[in-house]
C-alpha positions as MATLAB code, in Angstrom:
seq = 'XXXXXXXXXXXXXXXXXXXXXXXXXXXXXXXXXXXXXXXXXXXXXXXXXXXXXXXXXXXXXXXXXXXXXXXXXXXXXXXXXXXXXXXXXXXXXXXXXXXXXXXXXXXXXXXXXXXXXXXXXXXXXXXXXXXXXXXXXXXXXXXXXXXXXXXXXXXXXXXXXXXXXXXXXXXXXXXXXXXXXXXXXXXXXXXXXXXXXXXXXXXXXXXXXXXXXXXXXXXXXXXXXXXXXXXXXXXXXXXXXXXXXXXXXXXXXXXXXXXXXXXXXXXXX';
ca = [
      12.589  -31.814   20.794;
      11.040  -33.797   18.294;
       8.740  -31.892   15.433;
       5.817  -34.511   16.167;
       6.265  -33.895   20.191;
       3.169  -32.250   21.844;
       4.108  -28.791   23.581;
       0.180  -28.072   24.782;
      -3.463  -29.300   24.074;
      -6.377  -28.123   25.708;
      -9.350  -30.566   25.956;
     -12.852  -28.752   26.120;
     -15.930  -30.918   27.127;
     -18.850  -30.162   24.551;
     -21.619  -28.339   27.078;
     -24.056  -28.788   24.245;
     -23.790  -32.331   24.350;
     -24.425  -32.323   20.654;
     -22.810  -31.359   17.151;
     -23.198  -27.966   17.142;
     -24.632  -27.951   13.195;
     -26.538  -26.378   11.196;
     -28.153  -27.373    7.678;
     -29.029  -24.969    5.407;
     -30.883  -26.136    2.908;
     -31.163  -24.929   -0.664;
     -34.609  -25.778   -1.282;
     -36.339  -28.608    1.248;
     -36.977  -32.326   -0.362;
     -39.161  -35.181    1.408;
     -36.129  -36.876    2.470;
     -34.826  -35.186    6.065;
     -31.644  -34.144    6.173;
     -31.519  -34.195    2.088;
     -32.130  -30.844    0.201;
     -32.014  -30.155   -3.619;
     -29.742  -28.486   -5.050;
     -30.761  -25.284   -7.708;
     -27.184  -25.728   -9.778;
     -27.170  -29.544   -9.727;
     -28.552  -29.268  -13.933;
     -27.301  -26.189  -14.879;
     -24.064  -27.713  -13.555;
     -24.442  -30.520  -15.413;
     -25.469  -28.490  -18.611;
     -22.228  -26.319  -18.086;
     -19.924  -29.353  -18.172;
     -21.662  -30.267  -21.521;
     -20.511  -26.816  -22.726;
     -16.640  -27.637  -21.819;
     -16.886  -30.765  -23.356;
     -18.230  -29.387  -26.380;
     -15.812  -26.230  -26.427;
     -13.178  -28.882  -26.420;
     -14.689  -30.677  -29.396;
     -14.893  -27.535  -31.110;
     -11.720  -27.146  -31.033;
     -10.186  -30.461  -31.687;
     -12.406  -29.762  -35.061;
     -10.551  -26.412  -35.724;
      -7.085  -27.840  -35.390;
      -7.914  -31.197  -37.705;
      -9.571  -28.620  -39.999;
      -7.019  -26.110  -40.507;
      -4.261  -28.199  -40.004;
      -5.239  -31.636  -42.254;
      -3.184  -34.579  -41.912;
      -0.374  -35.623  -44.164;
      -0.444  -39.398  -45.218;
       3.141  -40.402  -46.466;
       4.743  -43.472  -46.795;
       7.410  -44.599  -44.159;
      10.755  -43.595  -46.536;
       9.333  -40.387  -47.715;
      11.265  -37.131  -46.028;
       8.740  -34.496  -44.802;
       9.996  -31.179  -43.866;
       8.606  -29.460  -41.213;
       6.734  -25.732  -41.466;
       4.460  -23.945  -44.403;
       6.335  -24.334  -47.601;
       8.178  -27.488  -46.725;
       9.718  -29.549  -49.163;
       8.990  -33.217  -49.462;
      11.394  -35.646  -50.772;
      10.176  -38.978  -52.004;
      12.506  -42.071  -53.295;
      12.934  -42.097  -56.708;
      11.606  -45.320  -57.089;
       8.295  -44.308  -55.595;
       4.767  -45.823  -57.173;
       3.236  -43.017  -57.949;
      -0.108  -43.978  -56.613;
       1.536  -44.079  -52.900;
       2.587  -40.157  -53.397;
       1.757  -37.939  -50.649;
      -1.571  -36.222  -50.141;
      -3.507  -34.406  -47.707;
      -6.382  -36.510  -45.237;
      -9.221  -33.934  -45.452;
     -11.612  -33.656  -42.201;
     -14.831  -35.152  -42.787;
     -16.533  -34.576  -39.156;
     -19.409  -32.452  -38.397;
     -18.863  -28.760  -38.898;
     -17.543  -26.697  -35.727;
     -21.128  -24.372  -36.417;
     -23.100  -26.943  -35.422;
     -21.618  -27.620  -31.901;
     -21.503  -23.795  -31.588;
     -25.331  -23.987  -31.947;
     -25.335  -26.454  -29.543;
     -23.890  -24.745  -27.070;
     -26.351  -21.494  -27.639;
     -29.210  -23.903  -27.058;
     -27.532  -24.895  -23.830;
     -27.355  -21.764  -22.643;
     -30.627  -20.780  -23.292;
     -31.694  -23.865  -21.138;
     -29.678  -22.760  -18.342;
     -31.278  -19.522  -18.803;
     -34.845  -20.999  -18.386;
     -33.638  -23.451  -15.353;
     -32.506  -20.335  -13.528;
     -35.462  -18.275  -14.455;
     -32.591  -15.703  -15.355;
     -33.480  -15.280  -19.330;
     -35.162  -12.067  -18.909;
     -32.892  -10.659  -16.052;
     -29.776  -11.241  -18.541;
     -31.556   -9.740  -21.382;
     -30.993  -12.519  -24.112;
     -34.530  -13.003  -24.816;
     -35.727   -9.493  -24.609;
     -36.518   -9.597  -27.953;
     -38.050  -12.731  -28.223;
     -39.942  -12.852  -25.023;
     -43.353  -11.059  -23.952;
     -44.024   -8.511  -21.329;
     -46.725  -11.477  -20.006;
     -43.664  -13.838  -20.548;
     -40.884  -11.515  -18.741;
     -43.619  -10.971  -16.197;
     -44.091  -14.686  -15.071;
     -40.172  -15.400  -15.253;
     -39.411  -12.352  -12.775;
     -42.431  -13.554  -11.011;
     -40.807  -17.085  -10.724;
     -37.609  -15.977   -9.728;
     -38.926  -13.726   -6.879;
     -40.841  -16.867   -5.815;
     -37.072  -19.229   -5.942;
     -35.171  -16.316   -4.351;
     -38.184  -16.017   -1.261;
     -37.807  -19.806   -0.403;
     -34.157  -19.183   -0.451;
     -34.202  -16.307    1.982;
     -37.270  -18.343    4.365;
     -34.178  -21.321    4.740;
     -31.514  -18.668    5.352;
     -33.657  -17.011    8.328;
     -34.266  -20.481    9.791;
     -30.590  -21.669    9.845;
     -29.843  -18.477   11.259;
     -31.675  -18.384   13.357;
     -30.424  -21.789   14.777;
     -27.200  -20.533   14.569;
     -27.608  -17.846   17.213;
     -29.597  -20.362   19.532;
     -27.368  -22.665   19.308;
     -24.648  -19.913   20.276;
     -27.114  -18.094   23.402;
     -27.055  -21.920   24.425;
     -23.693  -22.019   24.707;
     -23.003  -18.981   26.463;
     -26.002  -19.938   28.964;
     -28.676  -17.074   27.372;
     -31.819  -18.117   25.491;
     -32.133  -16.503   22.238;
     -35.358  -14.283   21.817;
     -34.307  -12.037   18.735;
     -36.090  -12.651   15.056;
     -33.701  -12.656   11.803;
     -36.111  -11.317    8.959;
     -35.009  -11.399    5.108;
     -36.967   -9.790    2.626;
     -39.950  -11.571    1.667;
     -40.454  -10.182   -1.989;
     -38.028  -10.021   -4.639;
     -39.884   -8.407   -7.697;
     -38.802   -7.044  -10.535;
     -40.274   -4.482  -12.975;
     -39.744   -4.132  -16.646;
     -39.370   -0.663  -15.633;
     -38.736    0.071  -20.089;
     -42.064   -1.528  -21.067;
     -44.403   -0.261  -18.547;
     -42.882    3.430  -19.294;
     -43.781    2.615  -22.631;
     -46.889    1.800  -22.079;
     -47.411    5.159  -19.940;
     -46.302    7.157  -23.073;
     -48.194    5.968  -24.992;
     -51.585    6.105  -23.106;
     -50.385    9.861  -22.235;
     -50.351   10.397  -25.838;
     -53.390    9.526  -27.118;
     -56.049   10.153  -24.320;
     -57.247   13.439  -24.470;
     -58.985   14.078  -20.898;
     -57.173   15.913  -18.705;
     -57.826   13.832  -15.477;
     -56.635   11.101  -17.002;
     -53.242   12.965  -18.125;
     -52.576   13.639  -15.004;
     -53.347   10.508  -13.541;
     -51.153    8.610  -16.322;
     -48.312   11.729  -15.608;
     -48.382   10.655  -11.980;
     -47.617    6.941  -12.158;
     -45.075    8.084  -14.771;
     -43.561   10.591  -12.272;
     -44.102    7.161   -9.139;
     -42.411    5.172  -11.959;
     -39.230    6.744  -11.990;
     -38.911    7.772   -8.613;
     -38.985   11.203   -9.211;
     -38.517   13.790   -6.310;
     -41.056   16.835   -7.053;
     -40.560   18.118   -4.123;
     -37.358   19.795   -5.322;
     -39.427   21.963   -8.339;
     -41.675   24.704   -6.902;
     -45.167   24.693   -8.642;
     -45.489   20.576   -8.546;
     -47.992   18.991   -7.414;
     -46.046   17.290   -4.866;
     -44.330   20.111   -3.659;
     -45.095   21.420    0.142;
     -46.071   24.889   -0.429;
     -48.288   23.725   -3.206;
     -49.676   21.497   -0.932;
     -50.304   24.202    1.765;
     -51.367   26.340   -0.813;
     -54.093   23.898   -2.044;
     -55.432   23.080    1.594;
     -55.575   26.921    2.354;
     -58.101   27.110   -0.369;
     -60.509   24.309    0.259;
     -60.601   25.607    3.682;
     -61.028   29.177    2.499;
     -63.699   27.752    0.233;
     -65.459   25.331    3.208;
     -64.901   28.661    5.503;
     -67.332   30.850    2.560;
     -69.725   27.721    2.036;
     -70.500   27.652    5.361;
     -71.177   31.747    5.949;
     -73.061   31.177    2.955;
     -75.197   28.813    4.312;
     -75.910   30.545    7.576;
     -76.980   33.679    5.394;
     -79.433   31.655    3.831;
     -80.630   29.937    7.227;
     -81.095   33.449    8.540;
     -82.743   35.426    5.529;
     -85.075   32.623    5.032;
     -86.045   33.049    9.189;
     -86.905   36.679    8.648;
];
């Protein structure tokens, strides 16, 4: 038997009666069938930074290792510490000597490359999440960049529930159902500076002097970290503090109201 012989094929007649495909689309353009791309420039900004890597360090190698200029009859040994031997002969203004690199300096394609990455940062709406401008960036700014990023990563997930969704009709049609289900992705991807609004909350608690408004600033502090008080007796979130408190304002409702009947009734007689 031959290796290009056929031992068994199977031909299948498409039910469908069309390409069972799916697009999912990155982010939607005004051309059908045509989407754009979120890596297409910070691809294009990361082949920059090979190209310049590589420049960098052709720079090193022709700076630490110059080149020697000899002329064709002059023996050059090979290695650190290498004798040269030069005809006797030799006009002394053809001796040996070293060609010096006279390009740019390797720090300034190193800078470069920092100010690529920062753009790359800013086209991903990722400088704050990878904390390279935390310094240099304020809570308004990290605020609108999360905010921006939630609103990217949203579209994203709308286009994943829609091709999904085809996907499965597509695959009820072919097994003779009709697809009725829903595919939901989160809607919201927020992010809190969790650091600076805790540090905000401190120091509020620390200089306001009302009570209520110690309490108030202890609870969001309490919300903000996702603390459990149920687990410490005595909080204020804590059940039989709870049923305690409610015992009382009814206790207190309960003598309000006895009190009020007294009253009805002495002021009758």
């Amino acid at each position: 038997m031959g290796k290009k012989d056929v031992v068994d094929r199977v031909l299948e007649v498409n039910g469908l009666g069309k390409i069972p495909a799916v697009i999912l689309y990155n982010q939607t353009s005004t051309v059908r069938g045509i989407g754009i791309s979120s890596i297409e420039d910070i691809a294009d900004a990361a082949r920059l930074i090979y190209n310049l890597t590589s420049e960098a360090e052709q720079g090193i190698r022709l700076g630490s290792h110059p080149s020697l200029v000899t002329t064709a009859d002059t023996n050059v040994g090979s290695g650190a510490g290498a004798l040269i031997h030069m005809p006797q002969n030799l006009d002394p203004q053809l001796k040996p000597y070293v060609l010096e690199f006279s390009g740019q300096e390797v720090s300034s394609v190193y800078t470069a490359i920092d100010n690529i990455v920062k753009s790359i940062d800013k086209m991903a709406n990722t400088g704050s999440i990878r904390a390279s401008e935390a310094k240099m960036m304020s809570g308004v700014s990290r605020e609108v960049e999360f905010q921006l990023l939630s609103n990217r990563l949203s579209e994203m997930a709308d286009n994943i529930e829609l091709a999904e969704e085809q996907i499965w009709q597509l695959y009820a049609e072919y097994v003779g159902m009709s697809w009725d289900g829903e595919i939901t992705y989160p809607d919201s991807f927020s992010i809190r500076d969790t650091d600076n609004e805790l540090d905000q909350l401190l120091k509020v608690y620390e200089k306001v002097e009302v009570p209520e408004i110690k309490n108030a600033v202890a609870h969001e502090i309490t919300e903000l970290m996702e603390l459990n008080l149920t687990e410490y007796p005595g909080s204020p979130d804590d059940y039989a503090h709870e049923l305690a408190e409610e015992l009382d304002e009814a206790a207190k409702e309960e003598a309000e109201k006895a009190a009020e009947i007294t009253a009805a009734q002495m002021g009758l007689e």
